[in-house]
N, C-alpha and C positions, 0 to 999 in steps of 0.2 A: 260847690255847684249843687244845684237841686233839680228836683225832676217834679213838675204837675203834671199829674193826666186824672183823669176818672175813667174807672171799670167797671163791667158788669162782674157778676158774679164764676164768672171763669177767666176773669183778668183781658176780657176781649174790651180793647176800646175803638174799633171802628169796623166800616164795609164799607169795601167803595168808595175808599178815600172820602170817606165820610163821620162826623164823630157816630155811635149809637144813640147818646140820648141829648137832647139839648134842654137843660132842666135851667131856668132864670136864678135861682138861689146859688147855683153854682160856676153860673158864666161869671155871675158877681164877683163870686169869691176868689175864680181866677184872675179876675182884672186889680180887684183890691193887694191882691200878694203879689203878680208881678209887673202893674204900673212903675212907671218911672223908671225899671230893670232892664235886662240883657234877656230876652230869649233867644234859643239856639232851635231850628226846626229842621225838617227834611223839605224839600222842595215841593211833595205831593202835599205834605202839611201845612206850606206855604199857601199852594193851589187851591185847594178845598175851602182855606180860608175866604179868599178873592181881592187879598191885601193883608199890609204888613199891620201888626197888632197900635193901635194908634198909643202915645206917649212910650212907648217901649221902642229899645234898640232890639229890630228884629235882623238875625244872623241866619242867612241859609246856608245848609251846606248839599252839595248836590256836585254831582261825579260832572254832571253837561259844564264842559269849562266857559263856554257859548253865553249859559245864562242871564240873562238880564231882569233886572227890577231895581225899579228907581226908587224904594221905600225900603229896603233892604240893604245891608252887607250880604255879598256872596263870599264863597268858601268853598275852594274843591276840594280839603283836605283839614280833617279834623286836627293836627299837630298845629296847623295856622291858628285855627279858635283859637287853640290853647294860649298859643303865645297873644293871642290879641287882647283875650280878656284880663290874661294874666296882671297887669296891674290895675285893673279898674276897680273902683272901691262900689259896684253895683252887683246888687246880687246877678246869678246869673242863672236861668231856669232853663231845663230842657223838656219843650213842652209834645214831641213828638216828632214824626213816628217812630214806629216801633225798630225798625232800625238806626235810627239814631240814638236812642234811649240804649240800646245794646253798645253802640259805639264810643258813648260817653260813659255807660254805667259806672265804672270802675273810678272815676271823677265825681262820681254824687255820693255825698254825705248825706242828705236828706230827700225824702222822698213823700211829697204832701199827693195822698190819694183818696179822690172822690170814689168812695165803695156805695155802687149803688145794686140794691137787693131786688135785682132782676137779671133776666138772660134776655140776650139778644141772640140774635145770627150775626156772627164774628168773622172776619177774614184775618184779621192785627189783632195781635195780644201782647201784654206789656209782661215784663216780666213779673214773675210771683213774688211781692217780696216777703207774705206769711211764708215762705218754702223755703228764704235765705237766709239761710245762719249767722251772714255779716251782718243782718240790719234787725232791729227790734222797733216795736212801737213804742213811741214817747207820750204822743198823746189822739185820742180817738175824740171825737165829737158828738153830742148828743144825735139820736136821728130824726132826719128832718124828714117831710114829704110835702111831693110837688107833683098836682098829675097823677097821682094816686101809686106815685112811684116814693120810695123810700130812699135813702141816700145816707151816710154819716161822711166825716174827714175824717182821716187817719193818717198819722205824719208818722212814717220812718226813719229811725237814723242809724247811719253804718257805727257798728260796735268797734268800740278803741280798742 
């Protein structure tokens, strides 16, 4: 399992059920790695979107057992994911929120993060993984800028 998000500079990635920054080189690049895949969301992450991720198996999970959406798998109970994805030969990413990303964490092996070199005003923050002794960088990407904003990729992966 993998985890996409992009952060600011204090690992904050939203307000207001809202992303922080909406940068084009990097919606890209989330749509390029997890087209054709499995993402796993939170229902507010669902919402904010305004619909399920188009060519992607988009999975919510969310405690309201009630919920409905015709574009999506629902899920009240993270052990069902497990078992659902569990044979699918498609990667499978957890692309938010910040509760979910904790609920899965301990299932993700790699961790592709959009490090973008600014602050915002934060309400959600992803976990730190420069802070996690399980996980190291593999690989970091040249920086790019968009907007007068700066941004690099940086993939983490949990240490054998």
């Amino acid at each position: 399992m993998k985890l996409i998000l992009a952060v600011d500079e204090n690992w904050g990635i939203g307000k207001d059920n809202e992303m922080l920054f909406h940068l084009k080189k990097d919606l890209k690049h989330f749509k390029e790695i997890t087209i054709g895949n499995i993402v796993i969301m939170g229902r507010n992450t669902y919402e904010s979107m305004g619909q399920a991720l188009p060519d992607r198996e988009n999975i919510i999970l969310t405690r309201n057992s009630d919920y409905k959406a015709d574009d999506a798998k629902i899920f009240n109970n993270p052990a069902d994911i497990l078992s659902y994805i569990k044979n699918s030969n498609k990667e499978v990413f957890v692309i938010g929120g910040s509760e979910i990303v904790e609920i899965f964490l301990s299932y993700v092996d790699e961790a592709i993060i959009t490090k973008i070199k600014a602050k915002k005003d934060a309400d959600t923050y992803l976990h730190n993984f420069d802070q996690d002794p399980y996980f190291e960088i593999i690989s970091e990407s040249k920086e790019y800028e968009e907007n007068e904003i700066n941004f690099s990729y940086v993939t983490y992966r949990r240490k054998k």
